[in-house]
C-alpha positions in Angstrom: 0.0 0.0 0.0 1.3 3.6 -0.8 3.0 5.5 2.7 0.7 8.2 4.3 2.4 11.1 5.6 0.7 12.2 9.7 -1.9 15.0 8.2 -1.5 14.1 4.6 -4.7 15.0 3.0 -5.7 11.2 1.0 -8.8 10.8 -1.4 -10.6 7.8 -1.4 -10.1 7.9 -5.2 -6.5 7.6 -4.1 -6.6 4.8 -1.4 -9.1 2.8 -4.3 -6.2 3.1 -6.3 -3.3 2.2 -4.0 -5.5 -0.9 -3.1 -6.0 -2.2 -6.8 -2.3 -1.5 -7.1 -1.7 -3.7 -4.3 -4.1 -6.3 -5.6 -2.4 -6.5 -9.0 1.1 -6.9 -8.0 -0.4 -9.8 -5.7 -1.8 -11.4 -8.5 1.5 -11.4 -10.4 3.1 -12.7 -7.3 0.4 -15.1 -7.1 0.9 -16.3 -11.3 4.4 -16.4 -11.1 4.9 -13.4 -13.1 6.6 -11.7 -10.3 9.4 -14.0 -8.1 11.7 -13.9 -5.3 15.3 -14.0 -5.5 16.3 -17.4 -5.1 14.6 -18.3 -8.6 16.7 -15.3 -9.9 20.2 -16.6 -7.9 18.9 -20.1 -9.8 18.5 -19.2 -13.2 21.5 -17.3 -13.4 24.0 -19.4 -10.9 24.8 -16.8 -8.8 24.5 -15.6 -4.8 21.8 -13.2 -3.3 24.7 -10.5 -3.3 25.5 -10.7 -7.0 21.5 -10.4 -8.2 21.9 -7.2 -5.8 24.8 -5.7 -6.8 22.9 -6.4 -10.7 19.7 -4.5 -9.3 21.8 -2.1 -8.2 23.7 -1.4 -11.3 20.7 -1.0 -13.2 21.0 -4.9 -14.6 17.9 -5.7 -13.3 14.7 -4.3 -11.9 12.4 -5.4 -8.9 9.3 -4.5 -7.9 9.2 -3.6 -4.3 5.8 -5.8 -2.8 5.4 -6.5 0.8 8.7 -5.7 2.7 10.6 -7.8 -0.3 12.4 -7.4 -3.8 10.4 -9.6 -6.5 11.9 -9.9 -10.1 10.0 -10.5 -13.0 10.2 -13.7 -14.4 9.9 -12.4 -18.4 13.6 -11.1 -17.3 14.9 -14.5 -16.9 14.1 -15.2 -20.5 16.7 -13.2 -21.4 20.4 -12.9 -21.9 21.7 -11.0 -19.0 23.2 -8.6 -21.2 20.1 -8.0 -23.9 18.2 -7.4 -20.1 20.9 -5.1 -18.5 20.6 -3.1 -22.0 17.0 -2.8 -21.6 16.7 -1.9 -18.1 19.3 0.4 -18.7 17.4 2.6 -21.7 14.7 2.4 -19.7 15.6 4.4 -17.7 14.2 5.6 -14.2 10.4 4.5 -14.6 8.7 2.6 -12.4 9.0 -0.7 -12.0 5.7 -1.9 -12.7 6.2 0.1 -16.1 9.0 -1.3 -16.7 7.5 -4.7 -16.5 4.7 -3.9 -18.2 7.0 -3.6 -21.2 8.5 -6.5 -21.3 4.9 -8.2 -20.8 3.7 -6.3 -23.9 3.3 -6.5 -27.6 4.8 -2.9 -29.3 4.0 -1.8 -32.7 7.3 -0.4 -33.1 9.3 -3.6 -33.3 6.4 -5.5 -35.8 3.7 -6.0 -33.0 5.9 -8.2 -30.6 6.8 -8.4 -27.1 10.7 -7.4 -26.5 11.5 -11.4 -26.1 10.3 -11.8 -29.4 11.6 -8.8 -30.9 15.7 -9.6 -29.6 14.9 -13.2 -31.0 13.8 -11.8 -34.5 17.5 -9.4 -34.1 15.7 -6.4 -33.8 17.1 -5.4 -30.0 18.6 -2.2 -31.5 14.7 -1.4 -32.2 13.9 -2.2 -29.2 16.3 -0.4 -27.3 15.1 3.2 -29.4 11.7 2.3 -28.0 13.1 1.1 -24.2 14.7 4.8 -24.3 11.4 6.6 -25.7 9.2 4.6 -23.1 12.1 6.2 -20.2 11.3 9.7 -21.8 7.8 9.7 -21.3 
């Protein structure tokens, strides 16, 4: 749920939103398209510090849900570096935006989703369009 500030001044509009925001990233938790860390450590043979240091560095993204860092697992599908280029030109948008695009078909690279697109050798495409999505 979103942080309330002593004497912040809160719509309901507001806290109806904050609540379906909560209820969709539980859903993704609950369908698998959001995971903890130790499927990350998995798929890519590494220790909790290394996926860190690679959130950190901008080589990954998580979405903050409940106290813990969940990683999406359409990132896994990728090669580390095609991922850490995307996160990268994406820029500082949310996370939830960010995983939205990588959920999502886009016109720009031929109506596919950004898997598809780097397996069809179109990454530097999708790289323009990671960098216009970071703009806007």
């Amino acid at each position: 749920m979103m942080a309330i500030s002593p004497g912040q001044n809160v719509s309901a509009e507001h806290l109806r939103a904050a609540a379906r925001g909560e209820e969709r990233l539980m859903s993704w938790i609950h369908d698998g398209t959001l995971l903890l860390v130790d499927k990350v450590e998995a798929a890519w043979s590494v220790n909790r510090q290394t996926v860190d240091a690679a959130r950190e560095e901008g080589e990954i993204f998580s979405v903050w849900v409940r106290d813990q860092h969940w990683y999406p697992a359409e990132a896994l599908k990728f090669k580390r570096e095609d991922l850490a280029a995307i996160n990268r030109k994406l820029g500082e948008i949310d996370p939830s935006s960010k995983l939205l695009f990588l959920l999502h078909k886009h016109g720009a690279v031929g109506g596919m989703t950004p898997l598809d697109a780097v397996a069809n050798r179109k990454l530097g495409d999708l790289l323009r369009l990671a960098a216009e999505w970071g703009r806007a």
